[in-house]
C-alpha positions in Angstrom: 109.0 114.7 112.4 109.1 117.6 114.6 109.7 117.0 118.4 110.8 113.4 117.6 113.9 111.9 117.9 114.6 108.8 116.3 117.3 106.2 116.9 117.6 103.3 114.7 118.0 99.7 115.8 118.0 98.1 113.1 118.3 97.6 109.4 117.7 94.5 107.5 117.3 93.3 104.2 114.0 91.8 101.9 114.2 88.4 101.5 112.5 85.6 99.5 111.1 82.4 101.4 110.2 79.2 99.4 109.8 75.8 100.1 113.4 73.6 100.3 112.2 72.0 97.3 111.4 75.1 94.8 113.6 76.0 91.9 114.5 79.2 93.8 115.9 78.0 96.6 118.7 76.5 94.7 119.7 79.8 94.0 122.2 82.1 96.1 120.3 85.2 95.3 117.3 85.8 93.8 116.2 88.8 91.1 112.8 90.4 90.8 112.5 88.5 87.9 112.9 85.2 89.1 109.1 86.1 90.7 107.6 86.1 87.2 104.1 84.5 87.5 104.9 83.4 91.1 101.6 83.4 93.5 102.8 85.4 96.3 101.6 85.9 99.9 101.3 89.3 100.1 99.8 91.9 102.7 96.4 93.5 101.8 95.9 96.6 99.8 97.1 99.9 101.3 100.0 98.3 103.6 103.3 99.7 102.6 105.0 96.7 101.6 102.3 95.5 99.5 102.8 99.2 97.7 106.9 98.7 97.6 106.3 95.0 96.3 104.3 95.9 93.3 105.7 99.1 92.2 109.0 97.0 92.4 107.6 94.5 90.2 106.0 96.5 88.0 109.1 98.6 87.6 110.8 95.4 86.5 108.3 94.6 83.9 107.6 91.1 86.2 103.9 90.1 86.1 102.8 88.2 89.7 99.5 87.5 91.8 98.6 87.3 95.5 97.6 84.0 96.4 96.8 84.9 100.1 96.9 88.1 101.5 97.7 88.2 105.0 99.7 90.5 107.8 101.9 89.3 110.9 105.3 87.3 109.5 104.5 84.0 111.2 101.3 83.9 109.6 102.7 84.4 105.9 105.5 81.6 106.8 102.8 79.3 107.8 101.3 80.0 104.6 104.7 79.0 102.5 104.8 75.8 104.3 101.1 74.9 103.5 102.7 75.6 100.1 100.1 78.2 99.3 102.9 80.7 97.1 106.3 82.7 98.0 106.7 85.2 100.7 108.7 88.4 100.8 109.9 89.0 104.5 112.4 90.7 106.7 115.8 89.3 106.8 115.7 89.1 110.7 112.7 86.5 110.5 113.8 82.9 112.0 112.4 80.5 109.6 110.2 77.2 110.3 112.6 73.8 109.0 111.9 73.5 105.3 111.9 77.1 104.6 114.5 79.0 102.9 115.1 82.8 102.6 117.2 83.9 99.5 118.0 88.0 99.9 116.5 90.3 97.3 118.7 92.6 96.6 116.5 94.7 94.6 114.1 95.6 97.5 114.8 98.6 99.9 116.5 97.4 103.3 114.1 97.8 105.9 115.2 100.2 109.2 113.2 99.4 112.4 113.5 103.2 114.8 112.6 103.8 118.1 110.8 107.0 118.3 110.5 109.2 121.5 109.8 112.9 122.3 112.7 115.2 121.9 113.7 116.1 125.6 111.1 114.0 127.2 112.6 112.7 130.4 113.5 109.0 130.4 111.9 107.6 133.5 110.0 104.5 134.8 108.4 102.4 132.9 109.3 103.7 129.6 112.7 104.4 130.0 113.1 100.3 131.4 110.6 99.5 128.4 113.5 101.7 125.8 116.4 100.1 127.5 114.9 96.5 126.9 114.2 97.1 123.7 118.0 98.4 123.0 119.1 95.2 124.8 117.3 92.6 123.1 117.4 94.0 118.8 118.0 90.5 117.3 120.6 91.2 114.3 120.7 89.0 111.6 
């Protein structure tokens, strides 16, 4: 990206949320094909994760459908605990009681970046709005 610089803030891995009570969540870990015929909440056609998700499952031969499709994380939680399907999230999500996240290691680990112009003076507003940001990166 030219005249960008970019500083990352984070990095976190996918993870699985089910219900307390599904067979999964006795699990320590959880394998793409674990998700075999699981209705998953998934984002709509054309966001990124939705195109990671199924390529990953289709890579691993695991046959799944979306159940809801839906964007915003506390949205697709509130969807688990309606018991609507499975979720795939970021690791750094805090989850509602009787919810449980399992990691997928298969998944790529997410990196969260803060973007600014190269040289761009750090002034005002923005540079408050940067330094706040900095400050308050929740790590998992």
């Amino acid at each position: 990206l030219d005249g960008l610089q970019t500083k990352t803030l984070l990095r976190v891995e996918q993870v699985l949320v089910v219900p307390a009570r599904h067979r999964l969540a006795k699990q320590r870990t959880v394998q793409l094909k674990d998700l075999k015929n699981e209705a998953l909440i998934v984002p709509p056609e054309g966001h990124a994760q939705r195109a990671t998700l199924a390529q990953a499952l289709s890579s691993a031969g695991v046959p799944w459908k979306a159940a809801v499709e839906a964007t915003g994380w506390q949205l697709v939680l509130r969807f688990v605990e309606l018991g609507m399907g499975l979720t795939i999230v970021n690791g750094s999500c805090e989850l509602p009681r009787g919810l449980v996240m399992r990691p997928l290691h298969e998944l790529p680990r997410i990196a969260y970046c803060l973007l600014s112009r190269h040289g761009a003076p750090e002034i005002g507003e923005a540079a408050r709005l940067r330094k706040l940001i900095v400050a308050h990166v929740r790590r998992p």
